[in-house]
PDB file of the backbone (N, CA, C, O) and the ligand in Angstrom, with CONECT records:
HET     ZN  A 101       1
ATOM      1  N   UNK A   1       0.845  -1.204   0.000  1.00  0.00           N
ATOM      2  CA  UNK A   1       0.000   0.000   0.000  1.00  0.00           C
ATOM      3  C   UNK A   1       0.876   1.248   0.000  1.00  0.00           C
ATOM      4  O   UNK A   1       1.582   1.656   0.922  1.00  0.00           O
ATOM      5  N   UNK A   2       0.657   1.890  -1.471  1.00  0.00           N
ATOM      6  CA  UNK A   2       1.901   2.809  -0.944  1.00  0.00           C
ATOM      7  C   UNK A   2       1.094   4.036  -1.502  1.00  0.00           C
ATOM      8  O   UNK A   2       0.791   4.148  -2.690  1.00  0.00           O
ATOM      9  N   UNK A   3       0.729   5.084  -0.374  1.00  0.00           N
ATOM     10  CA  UNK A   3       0.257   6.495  -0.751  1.00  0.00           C
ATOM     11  C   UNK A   3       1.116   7.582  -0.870  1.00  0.00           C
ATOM     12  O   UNK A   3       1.663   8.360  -0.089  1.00  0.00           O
ATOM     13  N   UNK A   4       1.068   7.377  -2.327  1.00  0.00           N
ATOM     14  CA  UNK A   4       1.578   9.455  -2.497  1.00  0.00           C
ATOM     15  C   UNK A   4       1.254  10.292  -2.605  1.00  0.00           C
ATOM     16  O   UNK A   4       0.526  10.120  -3.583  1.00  0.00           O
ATOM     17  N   UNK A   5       1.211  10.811  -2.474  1.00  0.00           N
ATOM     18  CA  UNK A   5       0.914  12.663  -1.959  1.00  0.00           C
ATOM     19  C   UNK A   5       1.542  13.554  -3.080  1.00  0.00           C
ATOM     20  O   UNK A   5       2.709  13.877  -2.861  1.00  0.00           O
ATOM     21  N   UNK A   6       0.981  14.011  -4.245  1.00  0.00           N
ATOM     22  CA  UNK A   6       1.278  14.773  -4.766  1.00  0.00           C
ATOM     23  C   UNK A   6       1.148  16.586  -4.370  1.00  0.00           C
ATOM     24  O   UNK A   6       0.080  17.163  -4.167  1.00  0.00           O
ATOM     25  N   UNK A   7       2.062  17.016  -4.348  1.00  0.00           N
ATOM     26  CA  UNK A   7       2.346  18.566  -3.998  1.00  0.00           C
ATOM     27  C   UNK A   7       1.766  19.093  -5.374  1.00  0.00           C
ATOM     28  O   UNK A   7       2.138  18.936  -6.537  1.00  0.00           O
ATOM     29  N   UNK A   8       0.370  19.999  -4.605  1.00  0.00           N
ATOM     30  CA  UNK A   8       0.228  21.480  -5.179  1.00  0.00           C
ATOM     31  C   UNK A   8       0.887  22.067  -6.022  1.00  0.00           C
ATOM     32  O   UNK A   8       1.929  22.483  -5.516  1.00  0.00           O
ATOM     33  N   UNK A   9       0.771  22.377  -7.368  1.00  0.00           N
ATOM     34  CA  UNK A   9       2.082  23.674  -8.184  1.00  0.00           C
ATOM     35  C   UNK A   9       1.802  24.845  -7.661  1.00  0.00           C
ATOM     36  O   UNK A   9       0.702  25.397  -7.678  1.00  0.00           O
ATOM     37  N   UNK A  10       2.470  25.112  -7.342  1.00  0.00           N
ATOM     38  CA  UNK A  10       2.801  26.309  -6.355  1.00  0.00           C
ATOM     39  C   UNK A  10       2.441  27.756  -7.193  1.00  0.00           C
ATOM     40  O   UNK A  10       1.919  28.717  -6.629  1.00  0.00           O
ATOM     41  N   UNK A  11       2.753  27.742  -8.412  1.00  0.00           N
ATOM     42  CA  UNK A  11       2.349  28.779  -9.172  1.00  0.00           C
ATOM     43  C   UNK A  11       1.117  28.995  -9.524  1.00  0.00           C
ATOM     44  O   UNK A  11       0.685  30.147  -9.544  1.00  0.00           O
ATOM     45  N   UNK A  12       0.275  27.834  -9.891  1.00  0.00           N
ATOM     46  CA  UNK A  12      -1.201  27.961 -10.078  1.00  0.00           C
ATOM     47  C   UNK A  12      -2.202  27.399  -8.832  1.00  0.00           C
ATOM     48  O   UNK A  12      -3.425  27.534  -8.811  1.00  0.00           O
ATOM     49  N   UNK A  13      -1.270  26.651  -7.667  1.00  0.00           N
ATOM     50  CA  UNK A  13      -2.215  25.955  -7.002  1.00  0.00           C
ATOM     51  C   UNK A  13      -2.864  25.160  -7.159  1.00  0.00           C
ATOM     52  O   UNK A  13      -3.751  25.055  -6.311  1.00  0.00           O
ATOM     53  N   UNK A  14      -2.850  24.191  -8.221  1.00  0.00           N
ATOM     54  CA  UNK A  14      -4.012  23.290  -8.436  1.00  0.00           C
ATOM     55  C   UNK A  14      -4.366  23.437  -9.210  1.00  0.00           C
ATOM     56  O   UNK A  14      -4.562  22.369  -9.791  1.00  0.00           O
ATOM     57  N   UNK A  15      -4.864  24.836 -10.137  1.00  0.00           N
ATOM     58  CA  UNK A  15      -5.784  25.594 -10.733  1.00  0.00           C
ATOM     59  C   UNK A  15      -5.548  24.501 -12.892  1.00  0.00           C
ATOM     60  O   UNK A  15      -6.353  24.355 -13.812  1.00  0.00           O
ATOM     61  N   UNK A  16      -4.244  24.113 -12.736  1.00  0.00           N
ATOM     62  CA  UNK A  16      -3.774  23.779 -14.163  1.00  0.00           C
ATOM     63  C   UNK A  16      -3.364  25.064 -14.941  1.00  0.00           C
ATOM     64  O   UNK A  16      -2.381  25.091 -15.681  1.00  0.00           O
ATOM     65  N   UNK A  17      -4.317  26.298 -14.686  1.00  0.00           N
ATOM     66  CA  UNK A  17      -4.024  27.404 -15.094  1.00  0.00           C
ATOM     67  C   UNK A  17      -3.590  28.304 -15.017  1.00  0.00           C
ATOM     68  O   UNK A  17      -3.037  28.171 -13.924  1.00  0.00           O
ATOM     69  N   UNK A  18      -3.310  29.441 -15.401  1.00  0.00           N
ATOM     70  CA  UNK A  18      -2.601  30.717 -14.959  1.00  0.00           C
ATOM     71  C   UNK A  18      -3.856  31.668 -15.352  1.00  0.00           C
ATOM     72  O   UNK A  18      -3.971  31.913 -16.553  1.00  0.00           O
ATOM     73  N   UNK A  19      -4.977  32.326 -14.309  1.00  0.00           N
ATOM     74  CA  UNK A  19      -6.019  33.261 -14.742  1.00  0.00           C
ATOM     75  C   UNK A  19      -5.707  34.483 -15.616  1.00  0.00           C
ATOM     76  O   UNK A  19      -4.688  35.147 -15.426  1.00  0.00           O
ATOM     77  N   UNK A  20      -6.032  34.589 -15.967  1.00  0.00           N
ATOM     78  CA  UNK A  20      -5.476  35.879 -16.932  1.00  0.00           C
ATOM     79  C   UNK A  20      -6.232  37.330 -16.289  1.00  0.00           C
ATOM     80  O   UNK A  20      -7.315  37.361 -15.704  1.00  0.00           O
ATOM     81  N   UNK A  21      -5.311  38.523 -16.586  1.00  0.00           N
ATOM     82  CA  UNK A  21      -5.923  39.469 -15.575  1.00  0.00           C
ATOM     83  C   UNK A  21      -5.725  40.759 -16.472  1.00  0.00           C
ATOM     84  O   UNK A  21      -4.972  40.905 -17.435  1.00  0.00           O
ATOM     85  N   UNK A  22      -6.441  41.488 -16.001  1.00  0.00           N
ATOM     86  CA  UNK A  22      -6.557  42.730 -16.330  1.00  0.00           C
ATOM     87  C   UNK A  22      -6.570  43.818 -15.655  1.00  0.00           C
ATOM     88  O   UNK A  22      -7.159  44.149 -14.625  1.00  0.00           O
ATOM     89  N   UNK A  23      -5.471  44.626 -16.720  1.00  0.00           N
ATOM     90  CA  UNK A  23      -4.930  45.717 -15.867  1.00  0.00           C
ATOM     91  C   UNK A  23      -5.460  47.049 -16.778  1.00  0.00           C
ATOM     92  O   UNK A  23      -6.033  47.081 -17.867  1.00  0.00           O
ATOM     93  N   UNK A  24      -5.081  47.990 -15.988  1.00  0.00           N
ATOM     94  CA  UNK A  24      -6.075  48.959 -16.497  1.00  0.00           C
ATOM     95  C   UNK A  24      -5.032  50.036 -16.485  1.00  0.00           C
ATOM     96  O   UNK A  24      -4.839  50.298 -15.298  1.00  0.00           O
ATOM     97  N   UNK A  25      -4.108  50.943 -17.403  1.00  0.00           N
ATOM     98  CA  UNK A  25      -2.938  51.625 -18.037  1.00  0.00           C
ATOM     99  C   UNK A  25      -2.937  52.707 -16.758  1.00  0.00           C
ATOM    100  O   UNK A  25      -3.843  53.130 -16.041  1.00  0.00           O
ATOM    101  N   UNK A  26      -1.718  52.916 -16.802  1.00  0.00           N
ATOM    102  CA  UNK A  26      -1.080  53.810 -15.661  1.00  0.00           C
ATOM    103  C   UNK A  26      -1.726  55.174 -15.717  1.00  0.00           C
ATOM    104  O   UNK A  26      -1.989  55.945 -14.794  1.00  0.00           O
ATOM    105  N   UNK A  27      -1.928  55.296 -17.074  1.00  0.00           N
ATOM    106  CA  UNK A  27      -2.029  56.814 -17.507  1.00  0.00           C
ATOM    107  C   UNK A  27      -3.558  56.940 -18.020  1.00  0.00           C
ATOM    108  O   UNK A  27      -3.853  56.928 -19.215  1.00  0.00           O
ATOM    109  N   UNK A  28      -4.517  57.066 -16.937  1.00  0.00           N
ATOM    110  CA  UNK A  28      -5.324  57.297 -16.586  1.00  0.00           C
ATOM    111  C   UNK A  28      -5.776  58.556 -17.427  1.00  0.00           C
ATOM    112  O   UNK A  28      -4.741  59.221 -17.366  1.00  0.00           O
ATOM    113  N   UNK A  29      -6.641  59.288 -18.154  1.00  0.00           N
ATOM    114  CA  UNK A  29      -6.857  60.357 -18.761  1.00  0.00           C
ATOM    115  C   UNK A  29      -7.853  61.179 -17.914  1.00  0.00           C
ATOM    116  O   UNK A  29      -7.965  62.396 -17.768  1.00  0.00           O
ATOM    117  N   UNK A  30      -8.748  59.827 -17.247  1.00  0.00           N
ATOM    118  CA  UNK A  30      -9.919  60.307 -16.212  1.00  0.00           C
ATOM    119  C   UNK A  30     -11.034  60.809 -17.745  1.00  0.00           C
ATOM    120  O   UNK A  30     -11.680  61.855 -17.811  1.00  0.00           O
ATOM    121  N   UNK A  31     -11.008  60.355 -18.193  1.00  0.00           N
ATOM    122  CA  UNK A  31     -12.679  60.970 -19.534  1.00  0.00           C
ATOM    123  C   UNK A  31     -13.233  59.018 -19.860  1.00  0.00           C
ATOM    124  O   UNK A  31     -12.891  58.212 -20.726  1.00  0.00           O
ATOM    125  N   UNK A  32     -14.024  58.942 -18.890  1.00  0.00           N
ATOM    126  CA  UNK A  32     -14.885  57.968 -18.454  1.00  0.00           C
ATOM    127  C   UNK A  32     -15.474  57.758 -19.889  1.00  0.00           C
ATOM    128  O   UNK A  32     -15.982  56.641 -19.794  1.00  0.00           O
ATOM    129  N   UNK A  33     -15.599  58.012 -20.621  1.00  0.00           N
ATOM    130  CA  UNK A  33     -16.083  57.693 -21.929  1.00  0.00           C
ATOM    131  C   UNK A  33     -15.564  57.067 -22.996  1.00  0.00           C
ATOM    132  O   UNK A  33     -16.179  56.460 -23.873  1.00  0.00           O
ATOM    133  N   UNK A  34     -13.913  57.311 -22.844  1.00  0.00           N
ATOM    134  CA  UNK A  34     -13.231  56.700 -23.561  1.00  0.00           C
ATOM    135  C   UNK A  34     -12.090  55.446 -22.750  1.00  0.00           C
ATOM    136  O   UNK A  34     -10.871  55.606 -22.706  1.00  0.00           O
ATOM    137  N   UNK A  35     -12.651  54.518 -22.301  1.00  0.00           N
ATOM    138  CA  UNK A  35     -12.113  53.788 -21.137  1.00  0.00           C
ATOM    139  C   UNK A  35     -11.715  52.334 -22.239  1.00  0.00           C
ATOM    140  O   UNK A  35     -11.450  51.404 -21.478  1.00  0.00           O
ATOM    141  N   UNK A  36     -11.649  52.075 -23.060  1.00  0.00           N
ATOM    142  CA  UNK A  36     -11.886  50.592 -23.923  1.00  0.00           C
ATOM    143  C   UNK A  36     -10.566  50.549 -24.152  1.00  0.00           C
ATOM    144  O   UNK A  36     -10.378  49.339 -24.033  1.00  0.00           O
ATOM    145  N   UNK A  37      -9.784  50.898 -24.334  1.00  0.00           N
ATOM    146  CA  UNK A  37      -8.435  50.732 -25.065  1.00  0.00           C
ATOM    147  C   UNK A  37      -7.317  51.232 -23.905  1.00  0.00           C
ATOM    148  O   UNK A  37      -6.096  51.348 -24.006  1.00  0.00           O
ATOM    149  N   UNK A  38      -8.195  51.475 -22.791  1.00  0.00           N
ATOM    150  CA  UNK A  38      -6.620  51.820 -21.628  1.00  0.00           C
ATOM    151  C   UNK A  38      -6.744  50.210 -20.762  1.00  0.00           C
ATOM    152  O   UNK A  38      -6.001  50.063 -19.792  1.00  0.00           O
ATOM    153  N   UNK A  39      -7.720  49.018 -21.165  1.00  0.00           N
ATOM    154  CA  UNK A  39      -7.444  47.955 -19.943  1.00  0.00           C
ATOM    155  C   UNK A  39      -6.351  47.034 -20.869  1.00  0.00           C
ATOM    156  O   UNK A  39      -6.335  47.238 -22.083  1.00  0.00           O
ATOM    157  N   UNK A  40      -5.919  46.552 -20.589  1.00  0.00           N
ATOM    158  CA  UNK A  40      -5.111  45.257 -21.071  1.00  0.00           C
ATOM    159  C   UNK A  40      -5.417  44.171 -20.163  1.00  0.00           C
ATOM    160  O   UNK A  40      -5.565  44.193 -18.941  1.00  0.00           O
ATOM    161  N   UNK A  41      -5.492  43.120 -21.075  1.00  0.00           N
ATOM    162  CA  UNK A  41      -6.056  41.553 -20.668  1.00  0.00           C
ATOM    163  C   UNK A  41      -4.992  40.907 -20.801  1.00  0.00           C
ATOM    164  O   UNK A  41      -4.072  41.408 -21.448  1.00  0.00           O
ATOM    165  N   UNK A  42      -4.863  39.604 -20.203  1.00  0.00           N
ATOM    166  CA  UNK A  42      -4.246  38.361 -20.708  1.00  0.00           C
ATOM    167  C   UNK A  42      -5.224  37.185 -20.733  1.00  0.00           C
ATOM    168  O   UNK A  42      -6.110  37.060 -19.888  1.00  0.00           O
ATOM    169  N   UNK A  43      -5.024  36.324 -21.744  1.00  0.00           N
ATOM    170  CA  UNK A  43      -6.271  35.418 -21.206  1.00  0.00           C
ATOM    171  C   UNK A  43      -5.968  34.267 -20.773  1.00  0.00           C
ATOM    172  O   UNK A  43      -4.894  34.003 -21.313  1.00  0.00           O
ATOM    173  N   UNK A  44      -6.295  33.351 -20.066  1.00  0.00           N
ATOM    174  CA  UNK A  44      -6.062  32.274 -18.891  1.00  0.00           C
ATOM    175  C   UNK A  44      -5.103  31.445 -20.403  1.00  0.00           C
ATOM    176  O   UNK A  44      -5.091  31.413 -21.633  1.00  0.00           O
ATOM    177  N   UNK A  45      -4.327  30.822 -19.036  1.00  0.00           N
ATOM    178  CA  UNK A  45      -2.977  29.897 -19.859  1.00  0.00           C
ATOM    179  C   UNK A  45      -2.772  28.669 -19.233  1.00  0.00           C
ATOM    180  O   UNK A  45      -2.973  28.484 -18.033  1.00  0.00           O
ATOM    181  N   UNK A  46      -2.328  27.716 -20.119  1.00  0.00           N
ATOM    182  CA  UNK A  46      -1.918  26.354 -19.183  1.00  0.00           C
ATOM    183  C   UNK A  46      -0.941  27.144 -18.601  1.00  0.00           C
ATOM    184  O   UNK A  46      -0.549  28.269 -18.909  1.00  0.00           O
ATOM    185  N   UNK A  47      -0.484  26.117 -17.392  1.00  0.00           N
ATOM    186  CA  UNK A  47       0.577  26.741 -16.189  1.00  0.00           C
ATOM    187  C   UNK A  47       2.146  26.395 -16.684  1.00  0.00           C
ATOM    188  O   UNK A  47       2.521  25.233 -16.527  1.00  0.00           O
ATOM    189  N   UNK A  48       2.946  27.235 -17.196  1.00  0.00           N
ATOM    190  CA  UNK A  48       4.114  26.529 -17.540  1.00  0.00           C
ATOM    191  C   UNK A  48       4.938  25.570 -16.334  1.00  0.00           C
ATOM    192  O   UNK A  48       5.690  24.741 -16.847  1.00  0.00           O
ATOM    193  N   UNK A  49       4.915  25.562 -15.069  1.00  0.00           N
ATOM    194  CA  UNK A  49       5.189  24.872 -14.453  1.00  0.00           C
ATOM    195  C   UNK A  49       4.493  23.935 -14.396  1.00  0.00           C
ATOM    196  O   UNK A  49       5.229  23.112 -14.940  1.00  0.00           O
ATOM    197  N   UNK A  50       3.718  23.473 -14.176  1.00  0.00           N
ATOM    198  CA  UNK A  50       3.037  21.854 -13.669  1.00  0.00           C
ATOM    199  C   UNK A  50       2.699  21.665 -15.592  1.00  0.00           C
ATOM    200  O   UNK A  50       3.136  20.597 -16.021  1.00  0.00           O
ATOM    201  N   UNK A  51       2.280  22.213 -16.242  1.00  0.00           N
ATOM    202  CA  UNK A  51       1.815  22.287 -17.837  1.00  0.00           C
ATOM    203  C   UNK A  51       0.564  21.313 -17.526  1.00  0.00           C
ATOM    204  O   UNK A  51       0.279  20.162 -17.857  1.00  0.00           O
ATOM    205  N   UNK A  52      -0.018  22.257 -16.776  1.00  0.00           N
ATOM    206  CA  UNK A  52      -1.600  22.054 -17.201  1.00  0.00           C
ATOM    207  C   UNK A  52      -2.069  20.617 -16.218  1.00  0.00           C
ATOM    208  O   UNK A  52      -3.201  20.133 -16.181  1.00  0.00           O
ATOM    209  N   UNK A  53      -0.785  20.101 -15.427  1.00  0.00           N
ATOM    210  CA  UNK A  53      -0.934  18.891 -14.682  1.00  0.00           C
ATOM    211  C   UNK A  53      -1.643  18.945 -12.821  1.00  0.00           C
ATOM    212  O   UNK A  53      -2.022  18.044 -12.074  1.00  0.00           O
ATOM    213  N   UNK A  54      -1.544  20.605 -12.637  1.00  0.00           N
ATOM    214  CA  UNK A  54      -2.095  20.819 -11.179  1.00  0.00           C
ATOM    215  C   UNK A  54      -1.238  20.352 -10.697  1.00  0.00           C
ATOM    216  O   UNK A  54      -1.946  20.098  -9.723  1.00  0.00           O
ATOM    217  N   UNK A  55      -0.071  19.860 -10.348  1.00  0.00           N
ATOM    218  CA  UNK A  55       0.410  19.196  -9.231  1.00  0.00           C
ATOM    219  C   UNK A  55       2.058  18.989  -9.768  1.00  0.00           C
ATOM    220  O   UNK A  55       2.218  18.927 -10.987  1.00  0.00           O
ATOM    221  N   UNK A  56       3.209  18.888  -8.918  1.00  0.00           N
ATOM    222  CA  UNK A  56       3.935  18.984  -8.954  1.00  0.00           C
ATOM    223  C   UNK A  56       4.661  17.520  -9.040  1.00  0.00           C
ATOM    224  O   UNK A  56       4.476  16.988  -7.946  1.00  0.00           O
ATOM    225  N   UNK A  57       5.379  16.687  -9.858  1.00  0.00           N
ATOM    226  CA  UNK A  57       5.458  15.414  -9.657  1.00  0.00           C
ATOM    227  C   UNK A  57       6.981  14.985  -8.857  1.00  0.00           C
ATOM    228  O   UNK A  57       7.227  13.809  -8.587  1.00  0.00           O
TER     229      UNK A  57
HETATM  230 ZN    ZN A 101       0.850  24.770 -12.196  1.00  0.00          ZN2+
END
């Protein structure tokens, strides 16, 4: 009986993924109307560490 315990990837946690996030440009203009082109996205990624495995082997 032999139990292993695979460790968490530490970078995604489990997740397989890397969430992708959005940031919103330093340089703020403040004219609430034209807001579309100051956020930048990334969009969710396999995890280059574990690659998409959750867990660390
Ligand atoms: Zn990972």
């Amino acid at each position: 009986m032999t139990e292993k315990k695979c460790t968490p990837c530490p970078t995604c946690q489990g997740k397989k993924i890397i969430e992708g996030v959005c940031e919103v440009s330093s340089e703020w203009r403040g004219t609430k109307d034209e807001q579309s082109d100051d956020t930048q996205c990334t969009p969710d990624q396999t995890c280059p560490t574990c690659k998409g495995k959750g867990y660390e082997e």
